[in-house]
C-alpha positions, 0 to 999 in steps of 0.5 A: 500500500502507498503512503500518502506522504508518497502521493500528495503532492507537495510543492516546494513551500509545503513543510511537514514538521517532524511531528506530522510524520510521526502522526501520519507513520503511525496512523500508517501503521495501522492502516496498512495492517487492516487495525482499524481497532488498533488504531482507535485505541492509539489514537485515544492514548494519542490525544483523543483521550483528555487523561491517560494514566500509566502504570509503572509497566507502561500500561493503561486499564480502561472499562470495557464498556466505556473503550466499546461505547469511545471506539463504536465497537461492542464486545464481540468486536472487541473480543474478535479483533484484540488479538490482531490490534496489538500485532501492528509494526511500526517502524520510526526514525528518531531525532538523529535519524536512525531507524527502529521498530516496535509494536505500539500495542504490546499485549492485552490482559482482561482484568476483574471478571472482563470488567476492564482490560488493561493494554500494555504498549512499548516504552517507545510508543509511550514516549511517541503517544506522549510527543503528540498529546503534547499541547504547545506552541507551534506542534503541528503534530498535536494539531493534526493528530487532533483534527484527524481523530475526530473523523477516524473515532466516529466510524461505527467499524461493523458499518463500513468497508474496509477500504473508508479508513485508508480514504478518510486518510487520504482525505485528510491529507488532500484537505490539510495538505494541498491548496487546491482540495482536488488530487487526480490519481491514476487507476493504477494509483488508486489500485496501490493505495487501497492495495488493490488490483482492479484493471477496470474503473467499473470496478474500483467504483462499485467496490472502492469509490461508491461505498466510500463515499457513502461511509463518509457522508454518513459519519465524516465531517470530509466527504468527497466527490470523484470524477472519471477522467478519460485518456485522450488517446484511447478514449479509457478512464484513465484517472479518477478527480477527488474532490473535498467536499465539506461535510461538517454540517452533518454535526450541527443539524 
């Protein structure tokens, strides 16, 4: 799967601070492996969640009804899906810019009659979530991971396909990143984000584009539209626009 600091476009005076790297890697992460879970909770020790305490071996218990009520998961899903979120890899360069790994999520243990559960992260993770929860001047990292988990944390997980998280990804990226809201991707673009390998715009239309959309006007406050651009020669869709479209009046009605 490409990496949207791979396919947007960055002019000369577009700067990505170190922090917003960090925030989209990690986000990326996740993404990648199909963690939608894995994500949620990482973006909850990230920022989403206002206080989150450590115990002396870097863990963090939260009550189970409260993580299923905050992720819009129930038990089911979270019983079915725990395993997988804590197996996410992410590799990481540091400030003198040598390159590392870690599993963010390190292990999970089911406390007082599955009341709570207590996730335990990697001392790395712990000092990475801490970095983005910071709240200063000038960190364009807390900014960003804040704006991003606003949309990622409303998605009801057993609602949507499983292509809406990598696209509202995209999506943010189009509309922090890029003056003009607009970004044309190839077919074969389009086919290598998603990790997909549709040889025909019918398809990624009915199976990517189509449902996506819908997710994103139902729950998003970005949603988008998607124009087929056809090749001049061979007269065969070629690329496909996205457009930002503004959704935020879904939480004011």
């Amino acid at each position: 799967m490409a990496s949207p600091l791979d396919i947007i476009d960055k002019p000369k005076k577009l700067y990505l601070p170190k922090e917003i790297n960090l925030a989209i890697s990690l986000i990326q992460a996740f993404v990648t492996n199909n963690n939608p879970l894995g994500l949620k909770i990482a973006i909850l020790l990230a920022g989403a969640r206002h206080q989150v305490e450590y115990d002396r071996d870097n863990g963090v218990t939260f009550d189970v009804n409260e993580l299923c009520e905050v992720c819009k998961i129930d038990r089911r899903y979270l019983s079915n899906n725990i395993v997988n979120a804590t197996k996410t890899f992410f590799k990481y360069v540091n400030l003198d810019g040598c390159a590392g790994g870690t599993h963010p999520l390190h292990s999970y243990e089911y406390i007082n009659n599955n009341k709570y559960i207590r996730i335990e992260v990697s001392s790395k993770a712990k000092q990475l979530f801490t970095e983005l929860r910071r709240k200063k001047k000038g960190s364009e990292g807390y900014q960003y991971t804040k704006a991003i988990s606003r949309n990622l944390m409303i998605y009801d997980l057993k609602d949507i396909s499983k292509h809406t998280i990598k696209m509202q990804l995209l999506l943010e990226m189009i509309s922090n990143f890029t003056n003009a809201k607009r970004k044309v991707m190839s077919l074969e673009e389009l086919n290598g984000y998603f990790g997909t390998n549709y040889s025909r715009y019918g398809e990624l239309e009915r199976k990517i584009l189509r449902p996506v959309k819908n997710d994103t006007l139902k729950y998003s406050s970005i949603s988008f539209l998607y124009t087929p651009k056809t090749a001049t020669k061979s007269k065969k869709i070629s690329d496909v626009i996205i457009d930002i479209v503004d959704n935020s009046n879904l939480f004011t009605q």
